[in-house]
C-alpha positions in Angstrom: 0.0 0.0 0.0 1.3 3.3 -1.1 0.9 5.8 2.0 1.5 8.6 -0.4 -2.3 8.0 -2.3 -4.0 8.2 0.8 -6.5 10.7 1.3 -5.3 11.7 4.8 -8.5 13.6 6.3 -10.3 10.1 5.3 -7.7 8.2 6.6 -7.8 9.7 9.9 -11.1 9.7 10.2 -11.5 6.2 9.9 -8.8 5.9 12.6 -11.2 8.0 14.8 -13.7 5.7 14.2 -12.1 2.3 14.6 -10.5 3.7 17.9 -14.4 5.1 19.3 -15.6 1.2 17.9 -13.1 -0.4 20.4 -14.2 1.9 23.2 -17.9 1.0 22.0 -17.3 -2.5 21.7 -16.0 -2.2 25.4 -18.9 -0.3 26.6 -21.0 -3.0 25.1 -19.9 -5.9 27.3 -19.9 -3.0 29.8 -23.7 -2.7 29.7 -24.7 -6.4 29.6 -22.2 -6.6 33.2 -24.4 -3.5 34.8 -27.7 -5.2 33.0 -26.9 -8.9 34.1 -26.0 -7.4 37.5 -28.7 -5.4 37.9 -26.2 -2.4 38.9 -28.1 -0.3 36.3 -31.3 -1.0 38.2 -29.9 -0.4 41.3 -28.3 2.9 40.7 -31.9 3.9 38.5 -33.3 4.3 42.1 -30.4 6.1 43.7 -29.0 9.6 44.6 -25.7 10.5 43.9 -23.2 7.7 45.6 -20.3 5.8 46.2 -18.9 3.0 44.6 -19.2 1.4 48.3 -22.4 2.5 49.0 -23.6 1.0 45.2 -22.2 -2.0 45.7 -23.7 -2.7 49.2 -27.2 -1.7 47.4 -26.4 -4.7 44.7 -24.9 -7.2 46.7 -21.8 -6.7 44.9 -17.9 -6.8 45.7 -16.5 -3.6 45.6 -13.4 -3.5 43.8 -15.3 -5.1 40.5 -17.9 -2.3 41.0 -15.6 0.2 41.0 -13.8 -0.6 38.1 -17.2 -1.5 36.2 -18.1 2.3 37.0 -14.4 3.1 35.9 -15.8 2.1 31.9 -19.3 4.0 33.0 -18.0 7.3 33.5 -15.2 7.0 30.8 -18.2 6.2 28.4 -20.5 9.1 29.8 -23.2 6.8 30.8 -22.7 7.6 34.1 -21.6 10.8 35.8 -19.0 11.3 38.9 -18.6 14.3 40.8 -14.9 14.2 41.9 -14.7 15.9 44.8 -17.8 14.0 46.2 -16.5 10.9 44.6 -19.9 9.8 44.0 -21.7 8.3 41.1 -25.4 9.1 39.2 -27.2 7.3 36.5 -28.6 10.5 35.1 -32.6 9.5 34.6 -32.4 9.9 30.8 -30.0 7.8 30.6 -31.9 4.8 33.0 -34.5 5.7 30.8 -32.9 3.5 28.1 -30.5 0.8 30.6 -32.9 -0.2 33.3 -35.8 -2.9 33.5 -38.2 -0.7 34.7 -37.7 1.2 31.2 -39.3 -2.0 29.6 -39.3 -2.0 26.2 -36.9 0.3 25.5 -34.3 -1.1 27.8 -31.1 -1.6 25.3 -28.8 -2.9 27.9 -30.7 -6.5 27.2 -29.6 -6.3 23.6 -25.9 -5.7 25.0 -26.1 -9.4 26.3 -25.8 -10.6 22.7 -22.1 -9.2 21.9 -20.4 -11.1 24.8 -22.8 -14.2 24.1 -21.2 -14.3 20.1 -18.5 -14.0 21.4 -18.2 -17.1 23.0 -18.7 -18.5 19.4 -15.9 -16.5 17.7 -13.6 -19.6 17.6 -15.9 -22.0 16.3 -17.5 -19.6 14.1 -14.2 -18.6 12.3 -13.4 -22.4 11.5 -16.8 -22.2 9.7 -15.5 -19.0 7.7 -12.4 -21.8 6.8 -14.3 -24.7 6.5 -17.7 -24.3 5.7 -20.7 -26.1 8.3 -22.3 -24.3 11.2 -22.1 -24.1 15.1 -25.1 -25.4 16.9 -27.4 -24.0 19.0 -25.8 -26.0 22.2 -23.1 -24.1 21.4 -24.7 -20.6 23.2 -24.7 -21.2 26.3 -27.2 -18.6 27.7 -29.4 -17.9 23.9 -32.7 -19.0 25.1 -32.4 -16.4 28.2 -31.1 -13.4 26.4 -33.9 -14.5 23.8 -36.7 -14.6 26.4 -35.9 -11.4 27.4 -35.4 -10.1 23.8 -38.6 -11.3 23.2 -40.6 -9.7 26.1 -39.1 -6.3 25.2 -40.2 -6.5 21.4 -43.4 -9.3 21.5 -44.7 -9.2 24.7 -44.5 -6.0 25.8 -46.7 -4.8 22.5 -48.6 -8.4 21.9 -52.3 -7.4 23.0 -51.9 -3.5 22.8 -50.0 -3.2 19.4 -49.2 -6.4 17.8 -52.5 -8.7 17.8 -54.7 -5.8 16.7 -53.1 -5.2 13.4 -55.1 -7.9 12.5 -58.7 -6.7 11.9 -61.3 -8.4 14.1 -58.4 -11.3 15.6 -59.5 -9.8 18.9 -62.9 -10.3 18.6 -62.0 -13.9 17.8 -59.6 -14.5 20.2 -62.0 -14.0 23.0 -64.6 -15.5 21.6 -62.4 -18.5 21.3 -60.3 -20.0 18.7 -57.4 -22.5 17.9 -54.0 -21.0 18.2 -50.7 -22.7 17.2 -47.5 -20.8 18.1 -44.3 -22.1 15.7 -41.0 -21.8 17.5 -42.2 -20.9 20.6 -39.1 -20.5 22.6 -39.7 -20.2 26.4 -43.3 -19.1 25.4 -43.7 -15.9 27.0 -46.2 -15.0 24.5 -48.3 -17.6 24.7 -48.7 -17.4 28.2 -49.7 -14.0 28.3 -52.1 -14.9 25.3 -53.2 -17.5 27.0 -54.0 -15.8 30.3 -55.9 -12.8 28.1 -57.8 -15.0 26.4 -59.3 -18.2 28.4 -61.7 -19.1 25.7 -58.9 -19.6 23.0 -57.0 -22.6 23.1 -53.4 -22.3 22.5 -50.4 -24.6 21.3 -46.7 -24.1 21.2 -43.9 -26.0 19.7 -40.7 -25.7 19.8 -37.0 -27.7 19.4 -35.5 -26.6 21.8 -36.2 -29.1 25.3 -34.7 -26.1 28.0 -37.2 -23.7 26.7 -40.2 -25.7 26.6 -39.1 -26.4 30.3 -39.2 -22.8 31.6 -42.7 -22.3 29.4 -44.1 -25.0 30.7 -42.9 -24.1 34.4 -44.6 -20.7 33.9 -47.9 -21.8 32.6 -48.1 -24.2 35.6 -47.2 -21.1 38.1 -50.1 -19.2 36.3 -52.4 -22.2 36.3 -52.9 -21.9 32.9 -55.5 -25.0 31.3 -55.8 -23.3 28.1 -52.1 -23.9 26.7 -50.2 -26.9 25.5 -46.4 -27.2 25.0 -44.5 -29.6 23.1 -41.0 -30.3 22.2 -41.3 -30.7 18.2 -39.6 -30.6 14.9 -41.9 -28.1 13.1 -41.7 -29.3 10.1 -44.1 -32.0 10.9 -47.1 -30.1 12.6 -49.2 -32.9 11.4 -52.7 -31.0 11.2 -54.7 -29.6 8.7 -56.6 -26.4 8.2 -56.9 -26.7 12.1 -55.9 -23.5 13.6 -57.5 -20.0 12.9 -54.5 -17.9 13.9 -50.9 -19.5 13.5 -48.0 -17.5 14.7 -44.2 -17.2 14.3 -42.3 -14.5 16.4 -38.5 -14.1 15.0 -39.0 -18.1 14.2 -38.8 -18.5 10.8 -35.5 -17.5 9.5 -33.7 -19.6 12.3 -35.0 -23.0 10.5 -33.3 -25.5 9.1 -35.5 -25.7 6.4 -37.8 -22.9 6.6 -39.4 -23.8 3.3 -41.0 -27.0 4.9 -42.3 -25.5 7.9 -44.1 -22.1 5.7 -45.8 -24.9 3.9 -46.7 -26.8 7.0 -48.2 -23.9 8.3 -50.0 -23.1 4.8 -51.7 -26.6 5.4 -52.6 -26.7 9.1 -54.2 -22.9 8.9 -57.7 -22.8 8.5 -59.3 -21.5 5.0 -60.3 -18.5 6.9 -57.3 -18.4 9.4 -54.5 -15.8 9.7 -50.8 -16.4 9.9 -48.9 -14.0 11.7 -45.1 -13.1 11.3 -42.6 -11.2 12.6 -39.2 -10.8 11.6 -36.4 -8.7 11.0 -37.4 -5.4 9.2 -34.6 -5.2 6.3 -34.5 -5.9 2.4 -33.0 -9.0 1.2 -30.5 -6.4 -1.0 -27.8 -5.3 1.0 -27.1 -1.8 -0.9 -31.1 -1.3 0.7 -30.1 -1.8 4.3 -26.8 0.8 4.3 -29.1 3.1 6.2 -30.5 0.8 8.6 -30.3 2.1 12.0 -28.9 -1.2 13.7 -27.7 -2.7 10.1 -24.2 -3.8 10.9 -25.2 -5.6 14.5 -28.6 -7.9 12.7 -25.7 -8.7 9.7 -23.4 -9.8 12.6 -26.2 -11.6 14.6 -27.3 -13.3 11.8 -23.5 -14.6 10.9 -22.6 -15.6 13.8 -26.3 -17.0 15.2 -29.1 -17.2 12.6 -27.2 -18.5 9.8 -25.2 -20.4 11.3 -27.1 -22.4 13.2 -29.4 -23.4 10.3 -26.0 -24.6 8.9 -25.3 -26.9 11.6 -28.6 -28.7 10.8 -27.5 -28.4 7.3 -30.0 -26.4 6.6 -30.9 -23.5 4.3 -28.8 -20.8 6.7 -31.2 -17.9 5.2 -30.0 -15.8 8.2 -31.9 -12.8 10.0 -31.6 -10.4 7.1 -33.2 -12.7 4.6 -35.9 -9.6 4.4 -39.1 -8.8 2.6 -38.7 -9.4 -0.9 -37.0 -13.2 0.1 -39.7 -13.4 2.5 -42.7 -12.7 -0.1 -41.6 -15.2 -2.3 -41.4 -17.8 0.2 -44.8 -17.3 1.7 -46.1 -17.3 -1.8 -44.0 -20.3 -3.1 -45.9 -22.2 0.3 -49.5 -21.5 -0.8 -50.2 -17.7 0.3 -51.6 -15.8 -1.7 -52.1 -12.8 0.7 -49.8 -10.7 2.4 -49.8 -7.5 4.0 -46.4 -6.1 5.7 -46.8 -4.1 8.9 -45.0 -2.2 11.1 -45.1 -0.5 14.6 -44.4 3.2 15.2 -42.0 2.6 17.8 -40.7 -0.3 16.0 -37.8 -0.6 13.7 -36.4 -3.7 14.1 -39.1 -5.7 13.3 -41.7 -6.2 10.5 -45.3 -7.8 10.8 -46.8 -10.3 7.9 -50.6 -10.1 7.8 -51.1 -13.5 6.2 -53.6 -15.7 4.6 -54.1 -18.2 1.9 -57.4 -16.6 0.4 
């Protein structure tokens, strides 16, 4: 490389940035600490204080604190008054870091860079040699997923999400059949569930640790209404059964998700709706350049998404398989009607309206 073509001012600008994207990166596994810790909570309802006296209110050691608040005031999320020596969460800052901010709590999304990178290794012998790594491999995903998913689906399902489908409400308490597809730790269906007692609801889902925990809730809630079952769900064995069929950031993750669209094309009723949400994004790269969190769904879906499809040798579409892929798809299964929707105070995630008449 010839130094002497450079365009300097560009050159040193990207140095800026690659130097603020390791102090980011940092801050990153930062925030999931003070989320997983609940320091961020903890200091949301405190005056200005110590690093002892935060600690002692978190049941935490000391010396970690303080160096954990070292990173927080270096990154101006938190504030320090020197000659005080004490530490503040400013409010508009918990506003965005704490549970009680629920759903616009970001620190849960910071979970997901220290979990990928427990996967670096493996994932760079896939970039050599092809394959996936499985989902055994991340060790805390169906947690940070549960959470991720009563941020974005639960926090919105009976308010927001269920009512952009005209007169589904209506149905829903009259009571209907409801069939959840990759239903993780099944935090929707629960609270579905528990809205509506005269709708019966189903959930399936691969994955034997998340069943578990949905399961366990539904018991605690003494829930009759809902049945879980570990499943392969490209085998829902039913037809034109279920009058609302649903799929919450399931589909792209699937081995073969072309089996399972069609499965769910043949167990929906003729008059039944199939609801999906996924990533809000083209399937055309040069389209998603302005996407606000563009370059973290690419490098969730590289290094989760895709590549766990792969290890089932699957189809590895990825996260950012968007609309346009996702149209065909539904179409090429049997529907013939869809409507993409999305939520003001959404945009991560798109809504298909679907039916097959």
């Amino acid at each position: 490389m010839n130094k002497n073509l450079l365009d300097q001012s560009k050159a040193d600008a990207f140095a800026d940035r690659m130097l603020n994207l390791l102090n980011e990166g940092a801050l990153a596994l930062m925030s999931s600490i003070g989320h997983r810790t609940r320091l961020f909570d903890v200091m949301g309802e405190l005056p200005p204080s110590t690093s002892r006296q935060i600690a002692e209110a978190a049941g935490l050691n000391e010396r970690y604190v303080r160096e954990w608040l070292g990173a927080m005031v270096t990154g101006r999320i938190v504030e320090y008054d020197a000659d005080k020596q004490t530490y503040r969460l400013p409010p508009e800052h918990a506003a965005f870091l704490t549970r009680a901010a629920t759903p616009d709590n970001i620190a849960v999304f910071a979970q997901y860079i220290p979990l990928l990178g427990t996967v670096e290794d493996p994932i760079v012998e896939c970039f050599r040699n092809g394959g996936g790594v499985p989902y055994s491999a991340f060790g805390r995903f169906q947690r940070i997923m549960a959470e991720d998913s009563g941020q974005t689906v639960v926090a919105a399902l009976t308010d927001a999400i269920l009512p952009l489908v005209p007169g589904l409400i209506a149905d829903l308490e009259a009571g209907i059949e409801v069939l959840d597809v990759g239903c993780g730790s099944a935090r929707a269906l629960n609270l579905m569930a528990r809205s509506f007692p005269n709708s019966r609801f189903t959930g399936y889902d691969i994955s034997e640790e998340a069943i578990g925990t949905g399961k366990q809730l539904a018991e605690q809630q003494q829930l009759s209404n809902l049945r879980l079952e570990v499943r392969d769900v490209t085998a829902l064995d039913a037809s034109e059964h279920y009058k609302l069929i649903t799929a919450f950031d399931a589909i792209h993750d699937q081995p073969q998700p072309d089996r399972v669209l069609e499965e769910i094309a043949r167990a929906l009723h003729p008059d039944g709706t199939f609801l999906m949400q996924d990533i809000a994004a083209s399937s055309h790269v040069h389209k998603n350049i302005d996407h606000p969190i563009g370059p973290l769904l690419y490098t969730l879906s590289c290094m989760s998404c895709m590549t766990v499809s792969l290890a089932a040798g699957g189809a590895g579409l990825g996260a950012m398989w968007g609309e346009e892929k996702a149209r065909e798809m539904l179409q090429n299964a049997g529907f013939t009607k869809v409507e993409v929707k999305k939520l003001p105070h959404d945009f991560q995630n798109a809504f298909y309206i679907i039916q097959k008449n």
